[in-house]
DSSP file (Angstrom, degrees, kcal/mol; ACC not computed):
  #  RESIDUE AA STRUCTURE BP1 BP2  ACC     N-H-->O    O-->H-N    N-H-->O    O-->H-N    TCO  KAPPA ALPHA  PHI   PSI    X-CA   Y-CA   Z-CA
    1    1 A X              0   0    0      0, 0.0    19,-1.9     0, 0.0     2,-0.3   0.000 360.0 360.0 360.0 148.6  -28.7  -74.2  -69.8
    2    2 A X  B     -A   19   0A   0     17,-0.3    17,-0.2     2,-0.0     2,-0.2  -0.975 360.0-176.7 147.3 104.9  -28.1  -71.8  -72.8
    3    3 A X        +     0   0    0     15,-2.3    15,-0.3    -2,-0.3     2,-0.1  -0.575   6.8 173.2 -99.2 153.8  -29.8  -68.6  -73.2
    4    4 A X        +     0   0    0     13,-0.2     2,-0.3    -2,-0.2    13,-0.2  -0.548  13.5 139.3-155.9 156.5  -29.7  -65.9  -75.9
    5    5 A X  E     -D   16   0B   0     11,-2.8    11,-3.4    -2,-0.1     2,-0.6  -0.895  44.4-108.1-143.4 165.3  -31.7  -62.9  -76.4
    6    6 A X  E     -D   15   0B   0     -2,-0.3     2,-0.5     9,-0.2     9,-0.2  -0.819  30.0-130.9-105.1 155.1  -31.2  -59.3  -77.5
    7    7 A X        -     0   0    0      7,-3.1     6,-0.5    -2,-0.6     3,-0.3  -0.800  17.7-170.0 -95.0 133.0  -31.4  -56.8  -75.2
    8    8 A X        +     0   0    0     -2,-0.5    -1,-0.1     1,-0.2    27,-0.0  -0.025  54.1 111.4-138.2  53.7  -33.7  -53.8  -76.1
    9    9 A X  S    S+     0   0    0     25,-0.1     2,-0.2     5,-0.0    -1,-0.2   0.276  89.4   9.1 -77.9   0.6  -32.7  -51.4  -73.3
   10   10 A X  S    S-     0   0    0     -3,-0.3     3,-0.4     4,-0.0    22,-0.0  -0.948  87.6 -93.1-165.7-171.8  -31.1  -49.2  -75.7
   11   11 A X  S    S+     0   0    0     -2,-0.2    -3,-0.0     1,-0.2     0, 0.0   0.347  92.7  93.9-106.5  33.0  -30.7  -48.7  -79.2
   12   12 A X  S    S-     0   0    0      1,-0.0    -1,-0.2    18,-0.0    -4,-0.1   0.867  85.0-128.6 -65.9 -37.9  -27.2  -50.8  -79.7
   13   13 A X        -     0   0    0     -6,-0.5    -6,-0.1    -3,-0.4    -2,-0.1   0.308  38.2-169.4 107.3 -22.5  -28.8  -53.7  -80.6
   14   14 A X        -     0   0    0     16,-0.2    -7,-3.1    -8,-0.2     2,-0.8   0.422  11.6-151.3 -66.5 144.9  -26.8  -55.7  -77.9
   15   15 A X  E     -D    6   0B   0     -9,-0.2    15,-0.5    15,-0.2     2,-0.3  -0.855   9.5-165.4-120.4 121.2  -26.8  -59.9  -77.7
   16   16 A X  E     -D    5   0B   0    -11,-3.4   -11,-2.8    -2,-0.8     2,-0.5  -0.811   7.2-152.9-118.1 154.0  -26.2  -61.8  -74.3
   17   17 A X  E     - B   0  28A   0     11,-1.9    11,-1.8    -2,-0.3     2,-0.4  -0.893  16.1-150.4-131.6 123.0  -25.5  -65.2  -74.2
   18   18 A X  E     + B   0  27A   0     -2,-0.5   -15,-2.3   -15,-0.3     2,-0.3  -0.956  17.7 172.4-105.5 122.2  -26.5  -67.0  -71.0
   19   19 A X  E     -AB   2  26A   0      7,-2.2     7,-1.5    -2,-0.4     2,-0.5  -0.727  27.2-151.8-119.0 160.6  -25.2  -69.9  -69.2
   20   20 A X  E     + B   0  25A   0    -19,-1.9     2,-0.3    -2,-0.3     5,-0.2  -0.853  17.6 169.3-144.3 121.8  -24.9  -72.3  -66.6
   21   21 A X  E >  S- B   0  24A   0      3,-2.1     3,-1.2    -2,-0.5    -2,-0.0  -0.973  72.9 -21.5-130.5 131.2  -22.1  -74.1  -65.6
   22   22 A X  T 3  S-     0   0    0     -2,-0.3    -1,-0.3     1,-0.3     3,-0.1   0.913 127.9 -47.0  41.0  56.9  -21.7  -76.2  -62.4
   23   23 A X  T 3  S+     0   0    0      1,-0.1     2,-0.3    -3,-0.1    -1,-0.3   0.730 118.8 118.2  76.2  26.3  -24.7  -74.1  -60.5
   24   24 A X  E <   -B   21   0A   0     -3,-1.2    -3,-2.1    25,-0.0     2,-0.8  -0.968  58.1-150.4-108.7 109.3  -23.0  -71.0  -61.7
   25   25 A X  E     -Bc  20  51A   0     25,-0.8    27,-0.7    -2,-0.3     2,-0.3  -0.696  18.2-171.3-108.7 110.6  -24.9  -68.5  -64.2
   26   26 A X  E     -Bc  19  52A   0     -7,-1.5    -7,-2.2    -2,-0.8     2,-0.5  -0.733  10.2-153.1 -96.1 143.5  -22.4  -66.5  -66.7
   27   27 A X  E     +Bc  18  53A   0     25,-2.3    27,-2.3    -2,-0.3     2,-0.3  -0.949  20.8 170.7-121.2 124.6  -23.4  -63.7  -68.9
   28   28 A X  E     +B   17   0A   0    -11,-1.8   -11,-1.9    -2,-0.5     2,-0.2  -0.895  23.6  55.4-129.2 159.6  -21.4  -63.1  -72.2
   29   29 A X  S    S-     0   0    0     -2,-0.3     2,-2.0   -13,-0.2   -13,-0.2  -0.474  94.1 -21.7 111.7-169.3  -21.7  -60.8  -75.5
   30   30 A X  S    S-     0   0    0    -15,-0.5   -16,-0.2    -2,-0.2   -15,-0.2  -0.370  77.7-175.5 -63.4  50.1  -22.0  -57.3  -76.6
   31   31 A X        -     0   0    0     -2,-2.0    -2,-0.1   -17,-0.1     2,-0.1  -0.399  24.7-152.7 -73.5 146.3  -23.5  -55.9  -73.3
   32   32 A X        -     0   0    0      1,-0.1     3,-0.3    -2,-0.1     4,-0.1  -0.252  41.1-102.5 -88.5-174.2  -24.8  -52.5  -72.5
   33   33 A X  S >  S+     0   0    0      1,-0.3     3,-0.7     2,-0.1     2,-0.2   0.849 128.8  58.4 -79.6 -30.9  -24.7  -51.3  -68.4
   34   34 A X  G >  S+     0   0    0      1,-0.2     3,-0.5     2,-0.1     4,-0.4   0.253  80.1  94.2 -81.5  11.4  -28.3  -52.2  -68.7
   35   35 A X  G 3> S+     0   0    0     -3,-0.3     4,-1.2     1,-0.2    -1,-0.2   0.723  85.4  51.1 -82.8 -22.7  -27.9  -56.0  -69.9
   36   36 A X  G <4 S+     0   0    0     -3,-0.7    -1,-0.2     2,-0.2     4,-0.2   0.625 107.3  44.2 -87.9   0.5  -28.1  -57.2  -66.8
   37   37 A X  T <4 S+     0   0    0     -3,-0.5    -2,-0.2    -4,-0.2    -1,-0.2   0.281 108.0  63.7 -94.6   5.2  -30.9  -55.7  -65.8
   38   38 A X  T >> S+     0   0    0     -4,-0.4     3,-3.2     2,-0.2     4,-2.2   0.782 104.2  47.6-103.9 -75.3  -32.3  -56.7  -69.1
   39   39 A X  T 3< S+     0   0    0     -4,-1.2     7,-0.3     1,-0.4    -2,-0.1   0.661 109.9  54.8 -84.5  -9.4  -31.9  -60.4  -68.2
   40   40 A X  T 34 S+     0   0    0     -4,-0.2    -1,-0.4     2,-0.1    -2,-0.2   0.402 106.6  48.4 -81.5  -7.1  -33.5  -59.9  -64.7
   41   41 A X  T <4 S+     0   0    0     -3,-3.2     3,-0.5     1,-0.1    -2,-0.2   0.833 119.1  36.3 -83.6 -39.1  -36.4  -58.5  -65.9
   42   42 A X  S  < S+     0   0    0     -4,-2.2    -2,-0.1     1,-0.3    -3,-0.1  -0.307 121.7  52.2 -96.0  40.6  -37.1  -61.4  -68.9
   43   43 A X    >   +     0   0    0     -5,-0.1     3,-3.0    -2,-0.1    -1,-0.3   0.072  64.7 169.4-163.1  54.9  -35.8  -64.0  -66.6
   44   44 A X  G >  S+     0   0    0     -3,-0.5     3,-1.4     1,-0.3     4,-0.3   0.582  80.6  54.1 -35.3 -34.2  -37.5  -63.8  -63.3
   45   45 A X  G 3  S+     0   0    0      1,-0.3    -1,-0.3     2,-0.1     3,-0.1   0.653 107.4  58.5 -84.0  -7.8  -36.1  -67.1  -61.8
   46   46 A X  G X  S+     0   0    0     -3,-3.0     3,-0.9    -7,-0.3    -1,-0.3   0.446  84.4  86.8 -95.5  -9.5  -32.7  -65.5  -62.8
   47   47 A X  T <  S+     0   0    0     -3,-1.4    -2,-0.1     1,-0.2    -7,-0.1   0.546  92.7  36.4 -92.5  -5.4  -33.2  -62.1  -60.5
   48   48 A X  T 3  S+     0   0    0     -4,-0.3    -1,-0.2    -3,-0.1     2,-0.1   0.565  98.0  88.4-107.9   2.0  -31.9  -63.2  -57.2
   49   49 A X  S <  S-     0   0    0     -3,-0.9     2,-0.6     1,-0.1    -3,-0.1  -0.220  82.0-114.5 -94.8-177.0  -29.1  -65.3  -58.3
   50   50 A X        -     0   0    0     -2,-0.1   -25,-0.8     2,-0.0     2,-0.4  -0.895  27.4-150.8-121.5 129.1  -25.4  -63.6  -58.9
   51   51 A X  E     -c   25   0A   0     -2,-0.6     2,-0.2   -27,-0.1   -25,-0.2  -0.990   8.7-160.7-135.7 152.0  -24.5  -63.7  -62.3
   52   52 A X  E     -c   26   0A   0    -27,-0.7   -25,-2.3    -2,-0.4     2,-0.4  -0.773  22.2 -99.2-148.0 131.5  -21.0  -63.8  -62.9
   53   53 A X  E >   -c   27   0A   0    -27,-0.2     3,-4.8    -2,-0.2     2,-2.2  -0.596  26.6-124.2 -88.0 148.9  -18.8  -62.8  -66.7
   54   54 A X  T 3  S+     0   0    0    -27,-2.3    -1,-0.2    -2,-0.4   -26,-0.1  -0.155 111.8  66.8 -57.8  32.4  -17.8  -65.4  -68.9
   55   55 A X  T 3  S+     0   0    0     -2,-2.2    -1,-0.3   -28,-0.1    -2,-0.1   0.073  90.0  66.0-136.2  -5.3  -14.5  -64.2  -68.7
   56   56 A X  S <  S+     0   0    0     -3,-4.8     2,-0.5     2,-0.1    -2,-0.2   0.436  73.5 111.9 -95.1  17.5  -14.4  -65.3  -64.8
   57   57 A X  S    S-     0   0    0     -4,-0.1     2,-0.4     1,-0.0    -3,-0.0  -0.684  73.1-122.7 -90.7 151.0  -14.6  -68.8  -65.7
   58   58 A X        -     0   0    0     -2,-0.5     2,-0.4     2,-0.0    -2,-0.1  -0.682  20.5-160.2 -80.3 132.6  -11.5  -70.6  -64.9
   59   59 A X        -     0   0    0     -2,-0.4     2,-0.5     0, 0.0    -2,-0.0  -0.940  20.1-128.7 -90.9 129.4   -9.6  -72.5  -67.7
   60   60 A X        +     0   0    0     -2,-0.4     2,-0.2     1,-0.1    -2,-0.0  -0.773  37.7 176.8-101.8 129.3   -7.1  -75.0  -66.6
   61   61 A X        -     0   0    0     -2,-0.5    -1,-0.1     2,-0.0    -3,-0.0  -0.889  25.5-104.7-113.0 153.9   -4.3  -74.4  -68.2
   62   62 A X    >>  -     0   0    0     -2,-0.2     3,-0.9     1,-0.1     4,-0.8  -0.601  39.7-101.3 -83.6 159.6   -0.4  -75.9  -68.3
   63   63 A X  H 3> S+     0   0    0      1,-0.2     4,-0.7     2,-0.2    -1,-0.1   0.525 121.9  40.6   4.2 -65.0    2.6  -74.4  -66.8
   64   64 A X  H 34 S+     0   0    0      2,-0.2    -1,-0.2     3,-0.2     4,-0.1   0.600 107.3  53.3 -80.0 -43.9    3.7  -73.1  -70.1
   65   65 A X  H X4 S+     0   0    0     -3,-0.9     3,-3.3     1,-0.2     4,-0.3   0.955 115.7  48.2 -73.1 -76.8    0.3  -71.8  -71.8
   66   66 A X  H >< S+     0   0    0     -4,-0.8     3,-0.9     1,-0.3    -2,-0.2   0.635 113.3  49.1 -62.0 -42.8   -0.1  -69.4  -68.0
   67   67 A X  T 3< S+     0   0    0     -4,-0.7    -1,-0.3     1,-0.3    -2,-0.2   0.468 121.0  32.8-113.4   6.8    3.8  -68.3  -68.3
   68   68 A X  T <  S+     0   0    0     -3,-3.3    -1,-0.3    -4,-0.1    -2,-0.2   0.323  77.2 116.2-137.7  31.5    3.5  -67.1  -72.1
   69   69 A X    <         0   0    0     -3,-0.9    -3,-0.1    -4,-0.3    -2,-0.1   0.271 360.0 360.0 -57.6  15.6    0.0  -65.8  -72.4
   70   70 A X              0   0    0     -3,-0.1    -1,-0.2    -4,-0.0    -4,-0.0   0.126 360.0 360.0 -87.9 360.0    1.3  -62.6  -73.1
């Protein structure tokens, strides 16, 4: 699954990207603190589940990329 919508909890304009990967639901983009409450209101089947930023998914990475990702 692959969401996106604007959020219009403020006047930023802001665009969240929703996903689901392996029974896990990530929220990315340009979020206000209200974008997730945003995407629990227009996505009732989404308001009990834990949603989780796209920047906690794990990438498997080598030896090498992890010890100069700096």
């Amino acid at each position: 699954m692959e969401d996106k919508f604007s959020c219009s909890g403020c006047s930023r304009g802001c665009t969240i990207k929703i996903t689901e990967e392996d029974g896990k639901i990530y929220i990315e983009g340009n979020k206000c603190i209200g974008g997730e409450q945003q995407i629990r209101l227009n996505r009732p089947e989404l308001a009990e589940r834990q949603l989780l930023k796209a920047e906690d998914k794990r990438s498997k990475k080598g030896f090498f990329s992890k010890l100069f990702s700096r």
